[in-house]
GULUMBA-385360 format. One record per residue (C-alpha): residue in one letter; x, y, z. Coordinates in steps of 0.5 Angstrom, whole numbers, padded with zeros to 4 digits. Example, Ala and Ser with C-alpha at 12.3 -4.5 7.8 and 13.67 -1.06 7.14 Angstrom:
2
A,0025,-0009,0016;
S,0027,-0002,0014;
REM end
This chain:
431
X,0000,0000,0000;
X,0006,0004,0002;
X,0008,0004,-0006;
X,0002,0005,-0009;
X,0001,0011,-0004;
X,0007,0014,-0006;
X,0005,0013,-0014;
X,0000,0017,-0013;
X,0004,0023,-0010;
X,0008,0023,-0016;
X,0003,0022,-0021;
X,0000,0028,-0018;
X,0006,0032,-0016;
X,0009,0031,-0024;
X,0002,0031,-0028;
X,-0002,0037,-0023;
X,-0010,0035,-0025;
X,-0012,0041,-0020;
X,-0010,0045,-0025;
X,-0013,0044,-0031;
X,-0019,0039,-0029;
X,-0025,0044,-0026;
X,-0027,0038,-0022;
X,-0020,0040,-0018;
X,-0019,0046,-0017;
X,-0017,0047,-0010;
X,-0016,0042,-0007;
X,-0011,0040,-0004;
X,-0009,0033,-0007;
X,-0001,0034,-0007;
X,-0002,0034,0001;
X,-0006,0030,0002;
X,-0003,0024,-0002;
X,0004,0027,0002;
X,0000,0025,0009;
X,-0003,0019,0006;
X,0004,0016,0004;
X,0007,0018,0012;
X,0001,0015,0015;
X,0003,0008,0010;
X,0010,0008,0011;
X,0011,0010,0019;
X,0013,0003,0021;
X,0019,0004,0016;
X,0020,0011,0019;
X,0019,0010,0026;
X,0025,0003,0024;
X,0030,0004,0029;
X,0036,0008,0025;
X,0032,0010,0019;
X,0033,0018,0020;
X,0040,0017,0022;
X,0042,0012,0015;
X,0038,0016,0011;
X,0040,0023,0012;
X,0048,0020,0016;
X,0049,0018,0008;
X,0054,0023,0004;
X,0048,0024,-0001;
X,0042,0026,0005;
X,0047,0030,0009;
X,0047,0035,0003;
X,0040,0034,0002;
X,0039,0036,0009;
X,0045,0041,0008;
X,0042,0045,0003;
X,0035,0045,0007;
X,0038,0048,0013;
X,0043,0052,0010;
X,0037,0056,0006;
X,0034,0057,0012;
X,0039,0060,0015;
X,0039,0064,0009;
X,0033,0067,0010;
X,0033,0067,0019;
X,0038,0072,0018;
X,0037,0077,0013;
X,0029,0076,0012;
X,0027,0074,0019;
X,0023,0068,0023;
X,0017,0069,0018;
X,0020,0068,0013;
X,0025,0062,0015;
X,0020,0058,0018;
X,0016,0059,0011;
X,0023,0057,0008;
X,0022,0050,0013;
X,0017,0049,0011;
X,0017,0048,0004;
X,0024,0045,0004;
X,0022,0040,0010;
X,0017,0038,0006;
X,0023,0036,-0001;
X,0026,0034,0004;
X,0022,0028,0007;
X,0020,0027,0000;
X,0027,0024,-0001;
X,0026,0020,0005;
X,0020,0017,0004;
X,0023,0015,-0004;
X,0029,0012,0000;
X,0025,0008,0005;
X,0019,0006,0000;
X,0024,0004,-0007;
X,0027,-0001,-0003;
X,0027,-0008,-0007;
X,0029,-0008,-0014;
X,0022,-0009,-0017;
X,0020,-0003,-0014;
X,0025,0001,-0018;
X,0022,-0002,-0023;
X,0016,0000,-0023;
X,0017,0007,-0020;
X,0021,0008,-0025;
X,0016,0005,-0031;
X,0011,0009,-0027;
X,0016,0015,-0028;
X,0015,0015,-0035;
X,0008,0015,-0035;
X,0007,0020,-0032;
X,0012,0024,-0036;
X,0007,0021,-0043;
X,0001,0024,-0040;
X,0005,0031,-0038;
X,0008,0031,-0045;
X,0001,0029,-0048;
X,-0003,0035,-0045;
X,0003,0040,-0048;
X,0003,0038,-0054;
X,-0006,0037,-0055;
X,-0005,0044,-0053;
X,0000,0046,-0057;
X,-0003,0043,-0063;
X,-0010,0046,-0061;
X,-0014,0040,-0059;
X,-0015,0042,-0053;
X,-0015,0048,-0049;
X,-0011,0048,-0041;
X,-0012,0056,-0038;
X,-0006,0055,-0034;
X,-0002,0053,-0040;
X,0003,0059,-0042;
X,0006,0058,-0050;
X,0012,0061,-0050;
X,0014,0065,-0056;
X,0020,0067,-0059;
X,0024,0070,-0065;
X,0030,0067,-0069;
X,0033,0069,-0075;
X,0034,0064,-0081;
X,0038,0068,-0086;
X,0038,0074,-0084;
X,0029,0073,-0084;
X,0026,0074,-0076;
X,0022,0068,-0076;
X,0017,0067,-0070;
X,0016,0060,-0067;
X,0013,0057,-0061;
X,0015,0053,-0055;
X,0012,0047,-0052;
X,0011,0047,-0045;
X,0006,0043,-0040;
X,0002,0043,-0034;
X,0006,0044,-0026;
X,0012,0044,-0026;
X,0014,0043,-0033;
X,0011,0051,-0035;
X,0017,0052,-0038;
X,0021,0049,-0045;
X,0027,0046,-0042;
X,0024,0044,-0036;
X,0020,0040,-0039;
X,0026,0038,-0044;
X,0030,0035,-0038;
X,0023,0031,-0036;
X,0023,0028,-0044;
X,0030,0026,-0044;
X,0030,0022,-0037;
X,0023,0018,-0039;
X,0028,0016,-0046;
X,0032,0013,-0041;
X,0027,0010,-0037;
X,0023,0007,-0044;
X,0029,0004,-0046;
X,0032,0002,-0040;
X,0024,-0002,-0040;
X,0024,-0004,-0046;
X,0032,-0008,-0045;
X,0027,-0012,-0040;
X,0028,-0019,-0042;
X,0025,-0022,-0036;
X,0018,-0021,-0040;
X,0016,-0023,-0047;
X,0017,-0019,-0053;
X,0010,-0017,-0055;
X,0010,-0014,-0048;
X,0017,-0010,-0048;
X,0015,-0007,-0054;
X,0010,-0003,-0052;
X,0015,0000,-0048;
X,0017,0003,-0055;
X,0011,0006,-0055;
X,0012,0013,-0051;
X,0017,0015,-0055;
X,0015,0018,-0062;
X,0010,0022,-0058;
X,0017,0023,-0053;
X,0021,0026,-0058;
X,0016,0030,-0062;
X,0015,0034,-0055;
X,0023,0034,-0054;
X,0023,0038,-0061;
X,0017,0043,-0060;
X,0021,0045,-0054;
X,0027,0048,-0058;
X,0031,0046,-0051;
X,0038,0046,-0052;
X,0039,0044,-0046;
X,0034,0038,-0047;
X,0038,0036,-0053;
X,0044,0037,-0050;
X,0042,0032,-0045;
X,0040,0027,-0049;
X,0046,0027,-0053;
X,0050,0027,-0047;
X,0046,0021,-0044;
X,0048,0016,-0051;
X,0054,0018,-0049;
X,0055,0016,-0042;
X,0050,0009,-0043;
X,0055,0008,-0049;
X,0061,0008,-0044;
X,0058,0005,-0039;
X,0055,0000,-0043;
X,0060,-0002,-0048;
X,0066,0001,-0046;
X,0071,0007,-0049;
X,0070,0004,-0055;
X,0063,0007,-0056;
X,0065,0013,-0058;
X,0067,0011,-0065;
X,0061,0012,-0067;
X,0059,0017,-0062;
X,0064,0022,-0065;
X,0064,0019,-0073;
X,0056,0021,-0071;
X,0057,0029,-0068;
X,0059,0032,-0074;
X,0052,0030,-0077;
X,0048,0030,-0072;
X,0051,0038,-0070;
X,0049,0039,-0078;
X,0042,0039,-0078;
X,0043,0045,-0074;
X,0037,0049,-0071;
X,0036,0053,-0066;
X,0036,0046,-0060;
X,0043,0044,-0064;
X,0046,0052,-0064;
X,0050,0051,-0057;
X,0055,0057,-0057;
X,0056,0063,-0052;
X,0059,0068,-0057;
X,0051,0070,-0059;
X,0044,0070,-0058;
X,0042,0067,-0051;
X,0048,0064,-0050;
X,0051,0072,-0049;
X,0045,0073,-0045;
X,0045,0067,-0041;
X,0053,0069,-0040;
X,0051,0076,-0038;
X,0047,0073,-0033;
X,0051,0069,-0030;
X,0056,0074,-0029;
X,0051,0079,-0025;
X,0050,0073,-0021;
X,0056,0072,-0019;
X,0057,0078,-0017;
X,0052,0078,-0013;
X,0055,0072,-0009;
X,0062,0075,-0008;
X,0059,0081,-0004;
X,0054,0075,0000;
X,0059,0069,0000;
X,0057,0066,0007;
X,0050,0066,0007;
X,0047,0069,0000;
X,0042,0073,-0001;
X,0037,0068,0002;
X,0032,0063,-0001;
X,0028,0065,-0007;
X,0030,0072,-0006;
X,0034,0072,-0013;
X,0030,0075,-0016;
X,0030,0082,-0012;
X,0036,0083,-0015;
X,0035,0081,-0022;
X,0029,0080,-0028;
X,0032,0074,-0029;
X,0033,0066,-0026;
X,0041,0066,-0026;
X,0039,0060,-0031;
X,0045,0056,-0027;
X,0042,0051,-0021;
X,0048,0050,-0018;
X,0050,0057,-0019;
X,0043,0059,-0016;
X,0044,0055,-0010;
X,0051,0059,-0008;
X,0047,0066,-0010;
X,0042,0064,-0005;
X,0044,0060,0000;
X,0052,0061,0000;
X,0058,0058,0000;
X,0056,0052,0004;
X,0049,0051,0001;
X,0052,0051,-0006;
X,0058,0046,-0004;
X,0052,0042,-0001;
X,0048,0042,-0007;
X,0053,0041,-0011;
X,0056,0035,-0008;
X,0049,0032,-0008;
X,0051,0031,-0015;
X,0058,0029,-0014;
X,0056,0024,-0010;
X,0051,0022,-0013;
X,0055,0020,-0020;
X,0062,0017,-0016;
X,0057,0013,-0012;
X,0054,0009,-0019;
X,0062,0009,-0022;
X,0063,0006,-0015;
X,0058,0001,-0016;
X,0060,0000,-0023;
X,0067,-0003,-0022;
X,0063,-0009,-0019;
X,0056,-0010,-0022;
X,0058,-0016,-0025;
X,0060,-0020,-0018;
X,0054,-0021,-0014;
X,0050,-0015,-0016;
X,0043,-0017,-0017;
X,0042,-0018,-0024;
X,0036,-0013,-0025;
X,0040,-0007,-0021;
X,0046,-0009,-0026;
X,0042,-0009,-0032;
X,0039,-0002,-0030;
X,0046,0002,-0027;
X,0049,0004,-0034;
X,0041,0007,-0036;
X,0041,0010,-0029;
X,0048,0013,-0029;
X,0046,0016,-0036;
X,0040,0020,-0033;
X,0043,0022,-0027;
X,0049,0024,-0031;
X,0044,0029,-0036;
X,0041,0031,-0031;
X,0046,0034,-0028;
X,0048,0037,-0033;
X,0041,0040,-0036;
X,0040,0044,-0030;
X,0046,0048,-0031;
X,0042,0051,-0035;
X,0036,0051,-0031;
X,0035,0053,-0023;
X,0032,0047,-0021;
X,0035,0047,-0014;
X,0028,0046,-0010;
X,0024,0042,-0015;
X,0021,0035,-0013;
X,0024,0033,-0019;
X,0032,0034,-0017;
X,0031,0030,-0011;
X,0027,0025,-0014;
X,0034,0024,-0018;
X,0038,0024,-0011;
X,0034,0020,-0009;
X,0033,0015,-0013;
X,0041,0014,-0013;
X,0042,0013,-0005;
X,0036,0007,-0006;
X,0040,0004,-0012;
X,0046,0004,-0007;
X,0042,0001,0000;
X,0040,-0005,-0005;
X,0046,-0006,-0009;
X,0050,-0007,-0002;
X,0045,-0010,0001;
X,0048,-0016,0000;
X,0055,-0014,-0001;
X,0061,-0013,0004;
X,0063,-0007,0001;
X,0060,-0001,0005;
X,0057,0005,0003;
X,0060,0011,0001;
X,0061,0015,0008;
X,0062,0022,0011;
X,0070,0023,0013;
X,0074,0029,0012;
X,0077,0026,0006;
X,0070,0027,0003;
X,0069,0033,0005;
X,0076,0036,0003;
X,0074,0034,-0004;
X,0068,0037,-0004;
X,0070,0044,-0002;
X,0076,0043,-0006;
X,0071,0042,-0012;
X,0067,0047,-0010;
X,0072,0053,-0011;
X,0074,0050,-0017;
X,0066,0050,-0019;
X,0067,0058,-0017;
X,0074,0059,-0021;
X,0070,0055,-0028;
X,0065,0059,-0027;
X,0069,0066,-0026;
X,0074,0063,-0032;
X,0069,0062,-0037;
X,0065,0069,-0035;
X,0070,0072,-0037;
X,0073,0069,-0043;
X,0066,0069,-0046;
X,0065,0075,-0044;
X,0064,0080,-0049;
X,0059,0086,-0048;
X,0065,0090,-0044;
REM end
């Protein structure tokens, strides 16, 4: 029942119903599916040292980091009410988290939360394309419109959005791309017959449509990253033969979704953004500006999560968020050097696919600011229960806090800075 519960909560939190359904306007059935799933899952919450395992994890200690810090954030530069809305928000991500970590806890369930996943993400990309294309009409749903230039020619086009979360183009990119992943993961089932492991092919025409209409770079650009890390991780370094042979090709069909370059265009603007957001964090290193106050210093999203994250929470929630990432992909490639000495069979068949997303997740939302979504943390939280089932069995120990760890990570939290600083300033050229 637990797991039922907790794919109904993802169903409503991905797909919004109380959105465009008039029926359930209102109504508060994020919540009360949240409630719902604590209720079920409290004999799993109340196990002795479920809390401490869950959040005492390199991943959950940043997860709880990062909440924490925006709280701090907000505590001292905005005030008790404030940070007591903040903690509430991020308690509830947070708790979210714990749950996914506690209820996905059998090979099996993954699966099926993940094929649940891709139904989810079908049902959302349907909607947006129906309103799109006129079929239907959702009031909550904003067509972007835009502007490019084709020879010399202003052509005005439109961007495919959807309900909720995925109101925006690229957002919505990063959904699409993730439920490739998940189809074909599906698909490569062999434990089930062939007619029915083809149905999970299904999905994909409606997928890749919905992809192209958001003329997301970020979207393609993670896709194209996601076949890379599959390839290698499947089928070794020797997969980029052809994944190199193939750049030049795929990089000459051109269009916006495949134009990825800085000298110009939104890349200039997304540079010149970057750099005001920086700036903002070497005058508030330490706390930042505080949770969901970027905005009263811009007009736009820094367009960089991890980015973000420095801005608004400071040093230690940026390191936070970042290393949640970090973690995350070293605890997969930690796992893969042994998936094929006592890994459970369906956990090996998944670890490449689930590496692939996790890896173009990571790199999609540094384009986006998607530190607090679900989503995010769906992605987090789907690597530190792979780990719990994958060691079940094992002698080997999950990855643990130690100095040597959080060494590296503030290590790589200056030199995240530093790239950032280094490609502001090289692409730089409005000065």
């Amino acid at each position: 029942m637990d797991f039922a519960a907790f794919l109904l909560l993802n169903a409503i939190l991905f797909i919004r119903p109380m959105e465009f359904i008039p029926a359930l306007y209102g109504l508060p059935l994020y919540n009360l599916s949240f409630c719902l799933c604590i209720i079920l899952s409290f004999p799993a919450l109340l196990a002795k040292n479920s809390f401490r395992s869950i959040l005492g994890h390199p991943i959950g200690a940043c997860v709880l980091t990062l909440a924490l810090s925006a709280v701090l954030s907000n505590l001292v530069r905005h005030g008790i009410q404030e940070a007591i809305e903040t903690f509430d928000v991020l308690m509830k991500v947070v708790l979210y988290y714990i749950l996914l970590v506690i209820i996905v806890r059998s090979p099996s369930r993954m699966k099926w939360f993940l094929a649940s996943l891709v139904v989810d993400g079908c049902i959302v990309a349907a909607l947006g394309v129906a309103d799109y294309k006129g079929i239907i009409k959702i009031p909550s749903l904003v067509v972007l419109e835009e502007t490019r230039y084709v020879d010399g020619i202003e052509v005005p086009f439109r961007r495919l959005s959807s309900t909720g979360l995925f109101g925006d183009p690229n957002d919505l990119s990063l959904l699409l791309v993730g439920c490739v992943i998940n189809s074909l993961y599906l698909v490569s089932d062999r434990s089930i017959a062939v007619p029915l492991r083809a149905l999970w092919l299904l999905p994909l025409p409606i997928l890749f449509q919905a992809l192209l209409l958001t003329y997301s770079r970020a979207g393609m650009l993670s896709l194209l990253f996601a076949t890379a890390i599959f390839g290698i991780a499947r089928f070794g370094w020797r997969a980029m033969i052809p994944i190199v042979l193939a750049i030049p090709l795929v990089l000459g069909i051109g269009g916006r979704q495949l134009d990825f370059k800085l000298s110009g265009g939104t890349g200039q603007s997304r540079i010149a953004i970057w750099d005001l957001y920086s700036g903002l964090f070497v005058q508030n290193p330490v706390l930042g500006v505080g949770y969901n106050h970027c905005l009263d210093y811009a007009d736009h999203v820094v367009h960089n999560s991890y980015l973000h994250a420095y801005v608004e929470m400071g040093f230690l929630g940026g390191t936070a968020f970042l290393g949640a990432f970090m973690i995350s992909l070293w605890v997969l490639v930690r796992i893969g050097r042994r998936r094929s000495r006592g890994l459970d069979s369906e956990l090996a068949r998944l670890w490449p696919f689930l590496l692939a997303g996790v890896g173009c997740y990571a790199l999609g939302i540094t384009s986006l600011s998607r530190c607090y979504v679900v989503p995010t943390f769906t992605t987090l939280g789907l690597v530190a229960a792979y780990e719990r089932m994958a060691l079940a069995a094992s002698p080997r120990q999950s990855l643990r806090i130690g100095l040597n760890l959080i060494a590296l990570l503030l290590i790589s939290s200056v030199g995240f800075l530093i790239v950032i600083f280094v490609i502001i300033k090289k692409n730089a050229n409005y000065y």
